[in-house]
ZAROKOL-547877 format. One record per residue (C-alpha): y, x, z; residue number from 1. Coordinates in pm, whole numbers, plus 50000, padded with zeros to 5 digits. Example, Ala and Ser with C-alpha at 12.3 -4.5 7.8 and 13.67 -1.06 7.14 Angstrom:
<rs>
(r (49550; 51230; 50780); 1)
(r (49894; 51367; 50714); 2)
</rs>
This chain:
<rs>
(r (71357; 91630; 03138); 1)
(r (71091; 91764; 02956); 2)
(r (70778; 91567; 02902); 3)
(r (70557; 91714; 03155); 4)
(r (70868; 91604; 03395); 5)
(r (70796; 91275; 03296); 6)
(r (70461; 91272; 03338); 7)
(r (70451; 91410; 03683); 8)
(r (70694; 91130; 03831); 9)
(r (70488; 90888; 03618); 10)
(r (70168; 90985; 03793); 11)
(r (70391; 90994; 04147); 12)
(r (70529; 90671; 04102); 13)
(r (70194; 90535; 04029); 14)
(r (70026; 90697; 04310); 15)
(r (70314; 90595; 04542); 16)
(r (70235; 90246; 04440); 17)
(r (69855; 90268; 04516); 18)
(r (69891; 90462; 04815); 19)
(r (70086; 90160; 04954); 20)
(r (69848; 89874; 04840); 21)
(r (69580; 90120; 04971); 22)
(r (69754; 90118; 05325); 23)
(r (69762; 89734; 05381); 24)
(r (69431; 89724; 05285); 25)
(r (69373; 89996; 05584); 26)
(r (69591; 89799; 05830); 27)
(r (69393; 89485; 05734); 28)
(r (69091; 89602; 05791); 29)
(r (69171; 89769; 06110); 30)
(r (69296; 89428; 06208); 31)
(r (68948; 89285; 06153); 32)
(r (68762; 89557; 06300); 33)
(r (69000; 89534; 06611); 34)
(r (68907; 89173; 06670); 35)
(r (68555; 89197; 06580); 36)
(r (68538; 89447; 06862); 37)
(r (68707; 89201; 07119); 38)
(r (68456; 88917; 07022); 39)
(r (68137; 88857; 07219); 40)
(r (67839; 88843; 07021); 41)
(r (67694; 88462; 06946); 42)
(r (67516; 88383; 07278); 43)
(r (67702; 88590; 07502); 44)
(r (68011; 88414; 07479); 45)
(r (67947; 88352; 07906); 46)
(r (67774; 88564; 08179); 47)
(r (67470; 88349; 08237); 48)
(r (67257; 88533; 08479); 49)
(r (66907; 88633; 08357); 50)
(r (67035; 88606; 07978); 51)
(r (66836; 88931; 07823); 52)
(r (67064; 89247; 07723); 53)
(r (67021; 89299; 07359); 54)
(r (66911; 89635; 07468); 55)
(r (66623; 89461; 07672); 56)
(r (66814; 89499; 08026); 57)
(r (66918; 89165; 08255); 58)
(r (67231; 89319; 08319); 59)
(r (67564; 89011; 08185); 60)
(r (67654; 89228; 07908); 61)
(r (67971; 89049; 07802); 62)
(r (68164; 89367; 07981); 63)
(r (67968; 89623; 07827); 64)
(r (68057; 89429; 07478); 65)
(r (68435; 89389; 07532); 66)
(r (68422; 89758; 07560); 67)
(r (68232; 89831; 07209); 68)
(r (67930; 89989; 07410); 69)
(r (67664; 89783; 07254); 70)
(r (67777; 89782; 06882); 71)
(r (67887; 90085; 06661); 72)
(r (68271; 89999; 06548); 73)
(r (68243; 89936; 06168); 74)
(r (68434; 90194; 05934); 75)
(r (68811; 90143; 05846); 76)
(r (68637; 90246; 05438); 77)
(r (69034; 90193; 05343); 78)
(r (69165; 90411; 05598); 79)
(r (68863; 90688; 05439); 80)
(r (69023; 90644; 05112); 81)
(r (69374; 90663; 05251); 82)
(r (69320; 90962; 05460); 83)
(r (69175; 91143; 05128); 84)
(r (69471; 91048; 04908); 85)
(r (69716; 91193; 05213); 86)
(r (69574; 91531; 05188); 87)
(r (69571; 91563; 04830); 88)
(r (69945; 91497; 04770); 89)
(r (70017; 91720; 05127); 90)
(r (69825; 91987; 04939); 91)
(r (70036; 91929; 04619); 92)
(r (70360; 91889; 04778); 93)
(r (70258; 92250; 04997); 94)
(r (70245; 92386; 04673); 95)
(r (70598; 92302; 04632); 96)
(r (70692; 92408; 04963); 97)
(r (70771; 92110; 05060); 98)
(r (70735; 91987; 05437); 99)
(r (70788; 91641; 05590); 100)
(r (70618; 91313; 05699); 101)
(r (70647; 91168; 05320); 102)
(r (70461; 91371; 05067); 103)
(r (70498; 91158; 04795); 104)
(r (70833; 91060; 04863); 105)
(r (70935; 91451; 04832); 106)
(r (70718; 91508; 04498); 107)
(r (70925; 91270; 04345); 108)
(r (71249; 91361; 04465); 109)
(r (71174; 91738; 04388); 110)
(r (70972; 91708; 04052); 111)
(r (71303; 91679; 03803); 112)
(r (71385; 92072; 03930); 113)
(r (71108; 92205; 03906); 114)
(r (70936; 92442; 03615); 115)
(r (70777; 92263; 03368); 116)
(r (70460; 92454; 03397); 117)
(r (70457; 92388; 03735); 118)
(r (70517; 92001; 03655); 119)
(r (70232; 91978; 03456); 120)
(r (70003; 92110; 03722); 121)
(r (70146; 91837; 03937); 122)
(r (70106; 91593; 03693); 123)
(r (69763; 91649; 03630); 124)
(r (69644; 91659; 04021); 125)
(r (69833; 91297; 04080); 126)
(r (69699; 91190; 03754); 127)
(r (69358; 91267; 03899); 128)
(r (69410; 91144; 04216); 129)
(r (69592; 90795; 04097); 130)
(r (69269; 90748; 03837); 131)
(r (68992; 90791; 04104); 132)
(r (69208; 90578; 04350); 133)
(r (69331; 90244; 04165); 134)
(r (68967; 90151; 04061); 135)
(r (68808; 90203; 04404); 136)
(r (69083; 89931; 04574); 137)
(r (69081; 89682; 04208); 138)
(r (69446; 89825; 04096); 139)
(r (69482; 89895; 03759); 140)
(r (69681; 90060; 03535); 141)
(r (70041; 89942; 03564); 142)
(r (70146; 89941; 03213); 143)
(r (70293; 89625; 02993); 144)
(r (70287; 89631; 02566); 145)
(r (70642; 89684; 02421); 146)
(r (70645; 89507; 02134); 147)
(r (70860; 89532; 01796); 148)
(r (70906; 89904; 01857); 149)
(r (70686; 90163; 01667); 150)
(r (70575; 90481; 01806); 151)
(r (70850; 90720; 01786); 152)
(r (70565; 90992; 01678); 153)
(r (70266; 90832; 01528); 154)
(r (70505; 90518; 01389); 155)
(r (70201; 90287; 01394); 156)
(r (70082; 90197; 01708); 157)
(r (70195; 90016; 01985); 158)
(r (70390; 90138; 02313); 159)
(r (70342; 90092; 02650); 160)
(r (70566; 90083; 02942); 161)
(r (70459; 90215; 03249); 162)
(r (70626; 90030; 03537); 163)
(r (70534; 90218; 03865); 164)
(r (70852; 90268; 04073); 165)
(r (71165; 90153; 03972); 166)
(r (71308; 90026; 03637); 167)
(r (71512; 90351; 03608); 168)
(r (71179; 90541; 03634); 169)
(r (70994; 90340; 03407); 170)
(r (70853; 90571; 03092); 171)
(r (70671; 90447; 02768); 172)
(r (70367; 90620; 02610); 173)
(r (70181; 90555; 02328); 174)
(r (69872; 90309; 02302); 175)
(r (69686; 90577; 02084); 176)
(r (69749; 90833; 02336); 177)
(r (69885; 91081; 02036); 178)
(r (70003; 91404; 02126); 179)
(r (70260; 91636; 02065); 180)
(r (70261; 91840; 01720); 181)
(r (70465; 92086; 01898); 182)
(r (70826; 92259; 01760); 183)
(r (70906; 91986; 01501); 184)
(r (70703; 91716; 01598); 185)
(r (70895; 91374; 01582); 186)
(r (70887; 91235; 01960); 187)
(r (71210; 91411; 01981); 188)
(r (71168; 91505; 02323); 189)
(r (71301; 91850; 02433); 190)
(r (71064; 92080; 02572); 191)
(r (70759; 91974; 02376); 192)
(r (70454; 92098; 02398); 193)
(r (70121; 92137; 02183); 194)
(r (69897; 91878; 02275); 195)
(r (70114; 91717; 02572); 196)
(r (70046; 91347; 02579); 197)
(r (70320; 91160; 02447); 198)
(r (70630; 91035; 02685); 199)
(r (70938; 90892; 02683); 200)
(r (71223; 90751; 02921); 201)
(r (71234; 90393; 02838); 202)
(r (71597; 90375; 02753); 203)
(r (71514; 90636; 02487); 204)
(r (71278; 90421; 02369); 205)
(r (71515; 90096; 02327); 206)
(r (71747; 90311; 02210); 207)
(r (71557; 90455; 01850); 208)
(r (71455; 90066; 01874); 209)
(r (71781; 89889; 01832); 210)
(r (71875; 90189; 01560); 211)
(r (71563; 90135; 01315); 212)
(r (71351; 90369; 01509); 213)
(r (71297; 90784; 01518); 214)
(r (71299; 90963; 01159); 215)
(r (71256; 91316; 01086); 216)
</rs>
């Protein structure tokens, strides 16, 4: 695969992996909010006749509270954020003509086969997405130093593994961030581009490792 290949499942992988940290946080909070809405408020926990209505009535309002009529419901914010991040990946995967209940699920099953120009877009909408998302629910970058092993292009700094998805899926890219030189360039990888960020599969990676690393 080329390297905007890689960096499209990358991005998917990671999203995946937000999207469903983002949803228990949703499901939690709709939890709460579901037995907030059961609970009488602090004094009404009984009908006592002649206890005031918050609204200034008589009326026993315990009834009116099991229902939710005298407090707004609070917002699910996690379900907000989750709803957003749902129709940006059904508006990517649309642009792949893709249908079905899991987006995500069909971006990354569909993303080796497609063009590379076309992965690139996707890449840089998940990559978007997946950088707004993970700081607004505390999930950062999931990425881990790979020591011992230069840079297969820049030969001096150190790599990263990004470990979103599965192990097979895992990709490395470059602490620095270099980019592609284009034809020529050493990263090796086929279908280079000018200016593309950096990737490689990980078992490319260990592989230049345990031969002395990538030479021209």
């Amino acid at each position: 695969m080329t390297p905007h290949h890689l960096h499209a499942l990358a991005a998917a992988w990671s999203l995946h992996n937000a999207r469903q940290h983002l949803a228990q946080l949703a499901r939690d909070e709709q939890r709460d909010i579901d037995a907030a809405r059961l609970k009488p408020a602090d004094g009404l926990r009984s009908p006592v006749y002649g206890t005031r209505h918050p609204s200034g009535g008589h009326s026993d309002p315990l009834a009116t509270l099991l229902l939710g009529a005298e407090r707004p419901d609070r917002v699910n914010r996690w379900a907000v954020l989750l709803d957003r991040a749902d129709r940006v990946t059904t508006g990517v995967a649309t642009m792949l003509r893709l249908t079905g209940d899991d987006p995500l699920s069909q971006i990354i099953a569909a993303s080796p086969r497609i063009l590379p120009g076309t992965a690139a877009e996707v890449a840089q909408h998940l990559q978007d997405e997946d950088g707004w998302l993970r700081p607004a629910i505390g999930m950062w970058p999931q990425r881990e130093p790979m020591p011992g092993v230069p840079c297969p292009a820049c030969q001096r700094r150190t790599l990263h593994v990004q470990t979103a998805g599965p192990e097979s899926a895992w990709t490395v890219v470059c602490a620095a961030d270099c980019r592609c030189t284009g034809e020529g360039c050493r990263c090796g990888m086929p279908g280079a581009v000018e200016a593309t960020v950096h990737i490689w599969p990980r078992e490319t990676v260990l592989g230049a490792g345990s031969n002395g690393g990538c030479h021209d």
